[in-house]
LOVODO-811365 format. One record per residue: residue in one letter; y, x, z of N, C-alpha, C in turn. Coordinates in steps of 0.1 Angstrom, whole numbers, padded with zeros to 4 digits, always signed. Last residue first. Example, Ala and Ser with C-alpha at 12.3 -4.5 7.8 and 13.67 -1.06 7.14 Angstrom:
2
s-0022+0128+0071-0011+0137+0071+0000+0129+0079a-0057+0132+0078-0045+0123+0078-0033+0132+0078
END
This chain:
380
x+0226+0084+0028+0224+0087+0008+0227+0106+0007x+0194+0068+0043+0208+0076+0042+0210+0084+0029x+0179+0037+0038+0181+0049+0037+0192+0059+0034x+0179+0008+0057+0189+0019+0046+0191+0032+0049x+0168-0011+0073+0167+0004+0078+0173+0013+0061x+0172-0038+0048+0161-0032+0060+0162-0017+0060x+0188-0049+0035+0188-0038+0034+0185-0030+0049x+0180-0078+0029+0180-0067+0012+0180-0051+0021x+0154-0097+0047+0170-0088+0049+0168-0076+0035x+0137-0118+0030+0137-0107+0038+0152-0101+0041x+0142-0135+0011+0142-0141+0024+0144-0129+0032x+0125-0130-0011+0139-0137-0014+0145-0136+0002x+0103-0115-0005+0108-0110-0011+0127-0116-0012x+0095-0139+0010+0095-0127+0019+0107-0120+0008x+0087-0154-0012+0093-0163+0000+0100-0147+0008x+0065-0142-0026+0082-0146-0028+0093-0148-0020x+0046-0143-0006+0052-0129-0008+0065-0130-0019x+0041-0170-0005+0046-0160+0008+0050-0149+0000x+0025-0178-0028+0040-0175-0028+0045-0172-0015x-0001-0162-0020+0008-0153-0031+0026-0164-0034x-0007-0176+0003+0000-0164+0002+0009-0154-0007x-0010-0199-0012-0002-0200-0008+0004-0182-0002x-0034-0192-0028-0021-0193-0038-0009-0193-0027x-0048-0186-0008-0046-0174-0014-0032-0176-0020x-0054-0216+0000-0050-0204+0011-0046-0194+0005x-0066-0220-0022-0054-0228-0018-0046-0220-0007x-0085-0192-0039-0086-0209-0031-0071-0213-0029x-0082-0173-0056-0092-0180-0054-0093-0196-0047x-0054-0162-0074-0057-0166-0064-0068-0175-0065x-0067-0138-0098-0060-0153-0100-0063-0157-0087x-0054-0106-0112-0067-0114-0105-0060-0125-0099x-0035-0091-0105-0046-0091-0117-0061-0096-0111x-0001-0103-0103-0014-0099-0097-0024-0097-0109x+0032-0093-0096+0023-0092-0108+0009-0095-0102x+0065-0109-0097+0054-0107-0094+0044-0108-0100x+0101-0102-0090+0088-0103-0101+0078-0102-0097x+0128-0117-0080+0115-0107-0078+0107-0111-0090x+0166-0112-0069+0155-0119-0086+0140-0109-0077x+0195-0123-0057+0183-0117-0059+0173-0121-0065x+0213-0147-0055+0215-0139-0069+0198-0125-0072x+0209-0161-0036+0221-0152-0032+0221-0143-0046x+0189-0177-0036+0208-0182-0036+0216-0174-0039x+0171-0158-0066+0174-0167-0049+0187-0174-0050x+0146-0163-0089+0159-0159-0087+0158-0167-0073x+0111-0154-0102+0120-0158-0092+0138-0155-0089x+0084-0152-0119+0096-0147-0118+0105-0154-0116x+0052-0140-0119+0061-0152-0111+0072-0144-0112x+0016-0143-0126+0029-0140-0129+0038-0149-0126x-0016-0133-0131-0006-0145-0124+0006-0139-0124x-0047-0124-0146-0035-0124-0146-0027-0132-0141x-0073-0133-0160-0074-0128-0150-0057-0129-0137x-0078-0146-0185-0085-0131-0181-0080-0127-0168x-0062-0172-0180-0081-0173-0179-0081-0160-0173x-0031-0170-0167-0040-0170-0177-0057-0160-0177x-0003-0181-0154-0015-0181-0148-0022-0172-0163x+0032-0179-0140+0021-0181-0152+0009-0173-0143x+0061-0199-0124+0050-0188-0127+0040-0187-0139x+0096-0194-0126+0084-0200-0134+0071-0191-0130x+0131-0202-0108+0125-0196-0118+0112-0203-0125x+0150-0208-0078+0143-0208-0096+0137-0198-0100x+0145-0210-0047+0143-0203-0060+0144-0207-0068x+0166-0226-0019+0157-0224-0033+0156-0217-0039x+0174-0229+0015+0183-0229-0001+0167-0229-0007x+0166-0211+0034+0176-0217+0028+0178-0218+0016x+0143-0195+0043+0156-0190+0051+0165-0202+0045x+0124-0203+0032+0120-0206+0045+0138-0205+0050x+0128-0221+0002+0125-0212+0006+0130-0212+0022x+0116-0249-0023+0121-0242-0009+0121-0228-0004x+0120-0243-0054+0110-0247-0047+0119-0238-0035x+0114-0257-0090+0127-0250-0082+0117-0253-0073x+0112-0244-0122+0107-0246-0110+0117-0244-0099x+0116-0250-0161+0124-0238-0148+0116-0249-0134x+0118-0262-0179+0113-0249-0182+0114-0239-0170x+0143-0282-0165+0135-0275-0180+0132-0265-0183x+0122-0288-0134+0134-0284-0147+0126-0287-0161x+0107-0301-0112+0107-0290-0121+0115-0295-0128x+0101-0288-0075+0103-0297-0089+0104-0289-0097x+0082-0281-0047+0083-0278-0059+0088-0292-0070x+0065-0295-0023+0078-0291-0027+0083-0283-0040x+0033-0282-0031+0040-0287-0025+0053-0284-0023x+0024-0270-0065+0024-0270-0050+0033-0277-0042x+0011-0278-0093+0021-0270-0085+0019-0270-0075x-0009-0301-0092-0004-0294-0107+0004-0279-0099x-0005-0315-0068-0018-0308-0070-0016-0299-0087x+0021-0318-0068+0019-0306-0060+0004-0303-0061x+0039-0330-0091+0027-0331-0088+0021-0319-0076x+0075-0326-0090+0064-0321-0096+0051-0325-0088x+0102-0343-0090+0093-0340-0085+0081-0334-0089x+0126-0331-0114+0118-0340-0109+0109-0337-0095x+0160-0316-0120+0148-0316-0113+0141-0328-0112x+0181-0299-0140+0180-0313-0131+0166-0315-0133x+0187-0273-0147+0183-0277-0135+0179-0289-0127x+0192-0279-0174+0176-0269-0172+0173-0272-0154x+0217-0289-0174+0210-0299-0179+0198-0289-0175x+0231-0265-0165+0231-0278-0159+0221-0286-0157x+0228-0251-0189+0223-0245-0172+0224-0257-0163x+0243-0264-0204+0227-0266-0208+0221-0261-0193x+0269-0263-0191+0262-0274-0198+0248-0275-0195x+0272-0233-0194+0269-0237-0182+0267-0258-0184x+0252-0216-0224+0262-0220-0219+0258-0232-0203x+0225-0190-0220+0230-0205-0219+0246-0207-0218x+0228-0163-0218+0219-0167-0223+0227-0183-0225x+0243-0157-0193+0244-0148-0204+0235-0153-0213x+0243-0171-0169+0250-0177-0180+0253-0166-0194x+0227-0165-0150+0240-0158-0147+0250-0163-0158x+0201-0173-0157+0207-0178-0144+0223-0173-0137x+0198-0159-0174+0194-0169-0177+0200-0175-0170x+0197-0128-0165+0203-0137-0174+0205-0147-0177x+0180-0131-0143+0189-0127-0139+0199-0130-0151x+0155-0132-0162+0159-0143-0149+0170-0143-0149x+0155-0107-0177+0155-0124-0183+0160-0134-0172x+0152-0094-0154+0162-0085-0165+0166-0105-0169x+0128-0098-0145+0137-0098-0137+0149-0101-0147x+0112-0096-0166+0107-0106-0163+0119-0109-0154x+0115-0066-0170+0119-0074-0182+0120-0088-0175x+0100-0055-0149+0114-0056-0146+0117-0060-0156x+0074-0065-0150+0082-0074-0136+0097-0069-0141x+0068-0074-0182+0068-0064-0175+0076-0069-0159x+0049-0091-0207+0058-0082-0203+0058-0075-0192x+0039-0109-0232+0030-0096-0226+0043-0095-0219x+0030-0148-0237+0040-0133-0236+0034-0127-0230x+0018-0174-0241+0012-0158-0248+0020-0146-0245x+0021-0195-0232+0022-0191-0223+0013-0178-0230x+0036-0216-0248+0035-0220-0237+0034-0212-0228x+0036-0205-0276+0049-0202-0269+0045-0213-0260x+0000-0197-0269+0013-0197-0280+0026-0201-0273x-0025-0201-0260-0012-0209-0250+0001-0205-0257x-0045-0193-0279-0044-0210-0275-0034-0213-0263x-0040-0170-0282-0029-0177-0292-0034-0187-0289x-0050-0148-0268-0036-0158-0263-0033-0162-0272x-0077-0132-0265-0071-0138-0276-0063-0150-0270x-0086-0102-0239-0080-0119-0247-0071-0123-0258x-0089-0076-0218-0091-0083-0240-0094-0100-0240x-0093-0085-0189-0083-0076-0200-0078-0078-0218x-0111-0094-0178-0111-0102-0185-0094-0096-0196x-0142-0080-0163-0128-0071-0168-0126-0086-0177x-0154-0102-0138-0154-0093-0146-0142-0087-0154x-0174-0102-0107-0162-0102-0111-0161-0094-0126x-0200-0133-0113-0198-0117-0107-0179-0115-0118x-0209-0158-0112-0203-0149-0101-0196-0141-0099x-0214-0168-0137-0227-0163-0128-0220-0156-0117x-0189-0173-0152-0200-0182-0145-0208-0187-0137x-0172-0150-0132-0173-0155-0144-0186-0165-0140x-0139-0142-0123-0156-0146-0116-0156-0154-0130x-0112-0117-0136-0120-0134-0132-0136-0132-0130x-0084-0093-0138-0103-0095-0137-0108-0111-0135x-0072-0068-0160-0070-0084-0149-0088-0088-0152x-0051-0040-0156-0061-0048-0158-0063-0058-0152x-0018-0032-0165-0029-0037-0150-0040-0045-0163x-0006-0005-0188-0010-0024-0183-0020-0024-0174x+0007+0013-0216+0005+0011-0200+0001-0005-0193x+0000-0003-0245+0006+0003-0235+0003+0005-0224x-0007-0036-0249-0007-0023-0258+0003-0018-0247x-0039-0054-0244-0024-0052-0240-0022-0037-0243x-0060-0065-0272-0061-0058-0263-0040-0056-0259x-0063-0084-0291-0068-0091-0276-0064-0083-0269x-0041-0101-0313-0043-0091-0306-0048-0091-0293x-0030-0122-0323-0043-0126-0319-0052-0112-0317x-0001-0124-0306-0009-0125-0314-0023-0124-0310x+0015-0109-0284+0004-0102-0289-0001-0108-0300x+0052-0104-0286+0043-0114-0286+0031-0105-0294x+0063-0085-0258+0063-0089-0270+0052-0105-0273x+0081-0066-0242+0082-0081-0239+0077-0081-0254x+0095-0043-0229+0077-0038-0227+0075-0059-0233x+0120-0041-0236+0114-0035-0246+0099-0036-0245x+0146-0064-0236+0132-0064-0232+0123-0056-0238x+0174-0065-0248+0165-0051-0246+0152-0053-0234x+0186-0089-0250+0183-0080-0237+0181-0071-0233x+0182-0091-0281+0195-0092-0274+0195-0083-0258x+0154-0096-0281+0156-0084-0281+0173-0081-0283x+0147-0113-0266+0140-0106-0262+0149-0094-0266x+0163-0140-0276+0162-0134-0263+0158-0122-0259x+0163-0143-0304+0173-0147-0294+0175-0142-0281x+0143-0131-0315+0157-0128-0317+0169-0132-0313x+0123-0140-0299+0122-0126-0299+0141-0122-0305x+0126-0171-0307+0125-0163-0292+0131-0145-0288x+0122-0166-0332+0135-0173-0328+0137-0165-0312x+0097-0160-0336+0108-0149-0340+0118-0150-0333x+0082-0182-0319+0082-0167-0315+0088-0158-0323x+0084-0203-0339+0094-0202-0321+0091-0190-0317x+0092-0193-0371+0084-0195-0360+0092-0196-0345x+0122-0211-0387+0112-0197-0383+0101-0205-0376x+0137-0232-0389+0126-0226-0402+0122-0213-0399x+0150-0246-0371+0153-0235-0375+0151-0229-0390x+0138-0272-0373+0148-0271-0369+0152-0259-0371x+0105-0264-0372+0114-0270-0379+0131-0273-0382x+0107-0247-0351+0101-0244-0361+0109-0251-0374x+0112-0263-0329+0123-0250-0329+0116-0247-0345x+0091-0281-0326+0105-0284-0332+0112-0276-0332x+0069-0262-0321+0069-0275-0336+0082-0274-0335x+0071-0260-0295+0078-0250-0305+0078-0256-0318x+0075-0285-0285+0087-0281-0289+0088-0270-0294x+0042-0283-0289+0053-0292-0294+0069-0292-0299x+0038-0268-0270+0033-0264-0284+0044-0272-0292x+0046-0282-0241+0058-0267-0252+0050-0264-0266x+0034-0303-0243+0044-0303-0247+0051-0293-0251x+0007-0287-0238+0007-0294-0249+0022-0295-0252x+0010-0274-0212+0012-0268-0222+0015-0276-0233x+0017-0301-0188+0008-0299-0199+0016-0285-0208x+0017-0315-0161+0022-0304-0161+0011-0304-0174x+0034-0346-0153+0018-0340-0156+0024-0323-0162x+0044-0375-0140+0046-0358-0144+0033-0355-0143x+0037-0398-0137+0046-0395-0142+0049-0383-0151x+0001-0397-0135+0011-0394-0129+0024-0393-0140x-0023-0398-0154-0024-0409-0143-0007-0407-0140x-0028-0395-0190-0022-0388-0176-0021-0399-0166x-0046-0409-0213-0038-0406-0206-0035-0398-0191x-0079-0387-0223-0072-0397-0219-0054-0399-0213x-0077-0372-0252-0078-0372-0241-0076-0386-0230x-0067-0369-0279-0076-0373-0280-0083-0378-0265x-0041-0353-0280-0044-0369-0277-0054-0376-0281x-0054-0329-0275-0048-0335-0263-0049-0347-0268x-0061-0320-0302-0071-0323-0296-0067-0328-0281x-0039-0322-0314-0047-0329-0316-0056-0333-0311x-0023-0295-0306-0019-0310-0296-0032-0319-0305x-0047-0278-0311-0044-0277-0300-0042-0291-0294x-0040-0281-0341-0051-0285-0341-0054-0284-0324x-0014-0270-0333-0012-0286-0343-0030-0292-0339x-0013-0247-0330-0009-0252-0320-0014-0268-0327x-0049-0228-0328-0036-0233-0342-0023-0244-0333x-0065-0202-0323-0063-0213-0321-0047-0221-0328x-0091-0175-0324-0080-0183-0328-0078-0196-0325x-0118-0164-0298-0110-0172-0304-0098-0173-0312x-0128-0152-0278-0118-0144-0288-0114-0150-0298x-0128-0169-0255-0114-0155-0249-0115-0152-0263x-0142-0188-0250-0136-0191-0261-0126-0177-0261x-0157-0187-0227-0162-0183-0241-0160-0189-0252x-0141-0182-0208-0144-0173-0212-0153-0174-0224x-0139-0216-0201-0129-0209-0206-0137-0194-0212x-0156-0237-0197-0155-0229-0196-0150-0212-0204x-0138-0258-0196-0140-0258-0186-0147-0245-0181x-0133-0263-0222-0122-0251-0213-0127-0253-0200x-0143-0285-0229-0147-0270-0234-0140-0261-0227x-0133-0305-0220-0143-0303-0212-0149-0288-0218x-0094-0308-0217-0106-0304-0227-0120-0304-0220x-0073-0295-0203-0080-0302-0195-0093-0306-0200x-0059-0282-0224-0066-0274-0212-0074-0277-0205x-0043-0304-0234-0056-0298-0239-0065-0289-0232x-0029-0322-0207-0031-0312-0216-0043-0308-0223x-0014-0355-0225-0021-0345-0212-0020-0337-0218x+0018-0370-0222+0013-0359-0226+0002-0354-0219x+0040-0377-0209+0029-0389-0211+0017-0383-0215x+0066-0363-0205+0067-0373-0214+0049-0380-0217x+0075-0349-0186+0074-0363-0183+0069-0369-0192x+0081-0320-0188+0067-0325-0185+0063-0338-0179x+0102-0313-0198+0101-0314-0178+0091-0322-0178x+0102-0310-0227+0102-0297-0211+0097-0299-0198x+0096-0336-0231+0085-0326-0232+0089-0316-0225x+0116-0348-0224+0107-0351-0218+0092-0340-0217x+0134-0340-0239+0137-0333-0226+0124-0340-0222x+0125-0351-0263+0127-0335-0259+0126-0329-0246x+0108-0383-0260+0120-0372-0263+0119-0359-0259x+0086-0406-0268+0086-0394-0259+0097-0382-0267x+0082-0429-0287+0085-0427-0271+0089-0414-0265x+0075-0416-0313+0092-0426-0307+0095-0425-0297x+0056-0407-0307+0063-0396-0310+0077-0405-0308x+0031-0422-0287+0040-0424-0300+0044-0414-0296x-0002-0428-0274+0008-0420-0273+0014-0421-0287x-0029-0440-0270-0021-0440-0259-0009-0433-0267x-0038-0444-0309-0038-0443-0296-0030-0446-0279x-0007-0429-0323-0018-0435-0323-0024-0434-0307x+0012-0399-0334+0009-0414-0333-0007-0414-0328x+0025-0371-0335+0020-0378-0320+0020-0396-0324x+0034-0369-0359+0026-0357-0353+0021-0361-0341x+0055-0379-0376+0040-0386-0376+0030-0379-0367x+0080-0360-0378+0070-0374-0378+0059-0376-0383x+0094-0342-0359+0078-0344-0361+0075-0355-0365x+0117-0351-0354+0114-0337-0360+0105-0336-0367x+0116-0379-0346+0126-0375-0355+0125-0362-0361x+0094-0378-0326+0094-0377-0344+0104-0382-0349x+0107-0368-0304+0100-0363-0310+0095-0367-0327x+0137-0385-0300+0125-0388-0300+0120-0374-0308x+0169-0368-0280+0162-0375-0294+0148-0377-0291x+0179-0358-0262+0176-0375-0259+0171-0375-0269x+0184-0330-0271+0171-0334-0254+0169-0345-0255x+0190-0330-0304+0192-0333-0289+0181-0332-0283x+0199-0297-0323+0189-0310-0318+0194-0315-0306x+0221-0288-0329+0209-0283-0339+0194-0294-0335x+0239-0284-0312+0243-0295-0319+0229-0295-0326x+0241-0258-0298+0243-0252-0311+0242-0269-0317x+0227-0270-0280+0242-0264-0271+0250-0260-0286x+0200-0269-0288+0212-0284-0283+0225-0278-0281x+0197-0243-0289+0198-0250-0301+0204-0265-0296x+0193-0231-0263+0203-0228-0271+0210-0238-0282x+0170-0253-0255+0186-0256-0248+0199-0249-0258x+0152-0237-0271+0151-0252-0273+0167-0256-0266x+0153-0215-0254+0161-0215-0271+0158-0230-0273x+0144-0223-0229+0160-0218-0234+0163-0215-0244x+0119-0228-0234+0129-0240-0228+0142-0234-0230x+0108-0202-0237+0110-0213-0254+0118-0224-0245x+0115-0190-0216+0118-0184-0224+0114-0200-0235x+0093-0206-0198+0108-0205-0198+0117-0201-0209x+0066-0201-0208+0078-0212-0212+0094-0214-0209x+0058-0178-0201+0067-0181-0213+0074-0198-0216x+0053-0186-0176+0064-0182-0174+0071-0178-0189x+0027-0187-0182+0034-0194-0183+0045-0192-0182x+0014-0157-0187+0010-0170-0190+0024-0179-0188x+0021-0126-0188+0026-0140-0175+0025-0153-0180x-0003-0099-0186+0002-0110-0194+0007-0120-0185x+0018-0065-0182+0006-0079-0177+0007-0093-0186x+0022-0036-0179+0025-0044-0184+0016-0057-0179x+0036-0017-0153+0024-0018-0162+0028-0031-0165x+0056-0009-0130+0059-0008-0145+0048-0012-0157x+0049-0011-0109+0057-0022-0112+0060-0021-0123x+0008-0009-0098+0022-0004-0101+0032-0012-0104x-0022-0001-0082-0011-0009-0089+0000-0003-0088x-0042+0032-0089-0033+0020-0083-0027+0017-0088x-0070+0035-0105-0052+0037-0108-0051+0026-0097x-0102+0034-0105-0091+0031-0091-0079+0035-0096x-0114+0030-0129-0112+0044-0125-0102+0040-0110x-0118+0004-0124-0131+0014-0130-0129+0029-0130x-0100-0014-0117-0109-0014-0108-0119+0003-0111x-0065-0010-0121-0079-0005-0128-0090+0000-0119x-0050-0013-0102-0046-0017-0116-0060-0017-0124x-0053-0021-0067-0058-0017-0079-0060-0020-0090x-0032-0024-0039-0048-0024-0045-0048-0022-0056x+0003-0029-0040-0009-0026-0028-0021-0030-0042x+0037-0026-0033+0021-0029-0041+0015-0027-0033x+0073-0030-0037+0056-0032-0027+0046-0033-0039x+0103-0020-0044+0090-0024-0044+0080-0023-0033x+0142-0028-0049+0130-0021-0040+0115-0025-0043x+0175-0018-0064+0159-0028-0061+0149-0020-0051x+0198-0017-0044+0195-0021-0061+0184-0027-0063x+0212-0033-0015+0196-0026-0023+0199-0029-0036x+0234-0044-0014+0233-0038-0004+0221-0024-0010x+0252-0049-0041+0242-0054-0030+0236-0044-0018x+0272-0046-0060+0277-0047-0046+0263-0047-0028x+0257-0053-0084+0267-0037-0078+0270-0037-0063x+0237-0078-0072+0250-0069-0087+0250-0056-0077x+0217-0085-0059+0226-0094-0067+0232-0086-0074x+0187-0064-0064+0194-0066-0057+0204-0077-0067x+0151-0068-0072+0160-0065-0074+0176-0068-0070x+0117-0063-0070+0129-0071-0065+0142-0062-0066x+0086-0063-0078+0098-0058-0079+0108-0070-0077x+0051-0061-0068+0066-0066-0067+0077-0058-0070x+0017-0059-0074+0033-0058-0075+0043-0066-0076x-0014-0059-0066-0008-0068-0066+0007-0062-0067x-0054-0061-0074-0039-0053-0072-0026-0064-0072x-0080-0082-0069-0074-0065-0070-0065-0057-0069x-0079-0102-0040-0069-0098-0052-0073-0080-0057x-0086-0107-0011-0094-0102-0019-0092-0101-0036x-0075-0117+0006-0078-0126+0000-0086-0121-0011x-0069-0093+0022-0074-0108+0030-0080-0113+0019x-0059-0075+0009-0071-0072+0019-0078-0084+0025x-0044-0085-0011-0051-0078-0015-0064-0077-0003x-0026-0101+0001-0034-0105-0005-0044-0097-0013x-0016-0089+0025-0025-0094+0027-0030-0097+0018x+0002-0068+0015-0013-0060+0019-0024-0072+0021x+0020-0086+0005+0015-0079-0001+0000-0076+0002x+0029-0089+0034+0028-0097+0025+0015-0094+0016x+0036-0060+0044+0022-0074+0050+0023-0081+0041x+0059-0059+0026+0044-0049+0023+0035-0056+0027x+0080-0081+0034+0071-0081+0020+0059-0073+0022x+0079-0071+0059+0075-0083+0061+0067-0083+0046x+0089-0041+0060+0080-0045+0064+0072-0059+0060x+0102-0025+0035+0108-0037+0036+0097-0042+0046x+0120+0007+0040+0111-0001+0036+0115-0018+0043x+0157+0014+0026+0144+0016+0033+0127+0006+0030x+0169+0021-0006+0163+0010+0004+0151+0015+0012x+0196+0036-0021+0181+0036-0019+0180+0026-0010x+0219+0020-0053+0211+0023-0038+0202+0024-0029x+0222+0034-0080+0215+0022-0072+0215+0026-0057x+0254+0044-0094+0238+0042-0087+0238+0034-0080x+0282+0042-0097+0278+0032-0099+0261+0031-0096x+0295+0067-0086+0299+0050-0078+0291+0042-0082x+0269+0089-0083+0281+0078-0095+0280+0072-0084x+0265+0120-0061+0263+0104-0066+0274+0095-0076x+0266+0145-0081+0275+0142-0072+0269+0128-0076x+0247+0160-0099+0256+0169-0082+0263+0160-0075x+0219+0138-0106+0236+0143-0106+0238+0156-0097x+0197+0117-0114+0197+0136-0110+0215+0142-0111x+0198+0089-0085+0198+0097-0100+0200+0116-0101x+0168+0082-0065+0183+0083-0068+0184+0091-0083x+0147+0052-0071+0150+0067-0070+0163+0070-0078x+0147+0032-0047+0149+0035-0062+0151+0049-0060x+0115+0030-0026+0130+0028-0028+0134+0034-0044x+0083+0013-0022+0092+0024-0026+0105+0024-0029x+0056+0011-0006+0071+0000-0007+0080+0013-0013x+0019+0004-0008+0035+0015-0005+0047+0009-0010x-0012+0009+0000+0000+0000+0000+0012+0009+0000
END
């Protein structure tokens, strides 16, 4: 386990403008240590990063256990990982760009883009508008829910098409709950960035956001199974039990739902934009915050949701935004903004086991946003 401070820069004379080192942060590291030693996670990273220039701590980290069960590399904050969901944030904010650009509304009906793409059965494309498909109201199950994904690993090398994806959701039965937490709808709204633009929603993405920001570890893999670069490996219990390397996957059945590769500090870098108005005008930041209740068996208790965005309590006051992601090979990913402007990232390689684990893995947000920024500051 180790909590590390930024490392200072190589000058004769500190800039006004370096980071500032940070003692350690106790509460996060237990944090940390427990999910690795209690709950039995192979590795686990945090990066957290201070409000601006002024903060007390630029950033500081915790890990604990193991990037690569097969040679023991410890975890780290700079290896790459895949954050399943948390791509949706990213396509909820070029879907917002583009209303903010007149280019579509949030109140329009889905087949005004799409027609004909959601008839029949339980479900029209008249009914169900834009903003419904972000904030996962619109009636939508998911395909994930499928009885073939039940067992997920033996579809990992698969191709998948998003069109033949939502086809196979409304084949499903309806959703019981107002809100239903479905990929299905972001396939959808990438449909409409698609058409409404005439790119793909993964150029649009990439040239709206990724690479404006200089996200450089942030791409899309395609039907590339292996993560290119430095990267935690991610592990899952497979049928028969036993833990296995679920690293090489084929991500194009969660496509701009949830196929991004990136990194805790690109994942920070994005938050911190998004939520600072470098990305959005304060309109659309408006319209991404207004909140439903979320299903707490989909989410967790106290938790609503946005567009494309989670908001959820935190112990000291106030709320987080931000999004987590999950995906099959192994992988969980959470990136968090606080009141106070502080952002964390978090990486595991390996998918909380029971209810008691998921709740520790958000303890260690909670701690991250919560903790005092400048626990025992180290002398400069």
């Amino acid at each position: 386990m180790a909590v590390a401070p930024a490392a200072a820069p190589a000058a004769a004379q500190p800039s006004r403008d370096a980071p500032r080192a940070c003692g350690p942060h106790p509460a996060l590291s237990r944090s940390v240590h427990h999910l690795v030693a209690h709950d039995r996670i192979a590795g686990a990273a945090v990066l957290v990063t201070g409000a601006g220039p002024d903060a007390p701590c630029a950033r500081w980290t915790a890990t604990d256990g193991t990037a690569e069960l097969r040679t023991g590399r410890p975890m780290n904050t700079t290896d790459r990982l895949r954050v399943g969901s948390v791509t949706k944030t990213f396509t909820a904010t070029v879907v917002l760009q583009l209303a903010a650009e007149r280019r579509l509304s949030l109140d329009a009906p889905v087949e005004r883009y799409l027609p004909g793409l959601i008839r029949g059965g339980a479900y029209d494309g008249r009914r169900i508008t834009v903003r419904q498909l972000l904030q996962h109201t619109s009636g939508l199950p998911d395909y994930l829910d499928a009885p073939e994904w039940q067992h997920i690993e033996r579809l990992r090398y698969r191709h998948f098409e998003p069109r033949r994806l939502i086809a196979r959701a409304l084949r499903l039965p309806r959703p019981e709950h107002a809100w239903h937490y479905a990929t299905t709808n972001y396939l959808v709204a990438g449909l409409i960035v698609r058409e409404v633009t005439g790119h793909s929603p993964e150029a649009e993405i990439s040239r709206r956001i990724i690479a404006p920001l200089g996200l450089r570890d942030t791409y899309w893999p395609g039907d590339e199974t292996r993560v290119r670069g430095p990267h935690s490996h991610s592990y899952f219990t497979a049928d028969d039990g036993r833990r296995v390397d679920g690293t090489a996957w084929n991500t194009t059945f969660g496509g701009v739902g949830g196929a991004l590769v990136s990194t805790p500090a690109d994942l920070t870098r994005f938050a911190r934009a998004l939520l600072t108005g470098r990305l959005l005008p304060a309109p659309q930041r408006a319209e991404m915050r207004r909140t439903v209740a979320a299903d707490p068996d989909r989410l967790w208790p106290g938790a609503r949701y946005g567009l494309g965005l989670i908001s959820s309590p935190l112990s000291c006051g106030g709320s987080w935004w931000g999004h987590a992601g999950t995906v099959p090979g192994g992988h969980r990913a959470l990136v968090a903004t606080g009141p106070d402007g502080r952002a964390v990232a978090v990486a595991l390689n390996e998918v909380p086991a029971t209810l008691q684990a998921e709740q520790d893995f958000l303890d260690v947000v909670d701690q991250a946003l919560c903790e005092s920024p400048s626990a025992e500051r180290t002398p400069a």
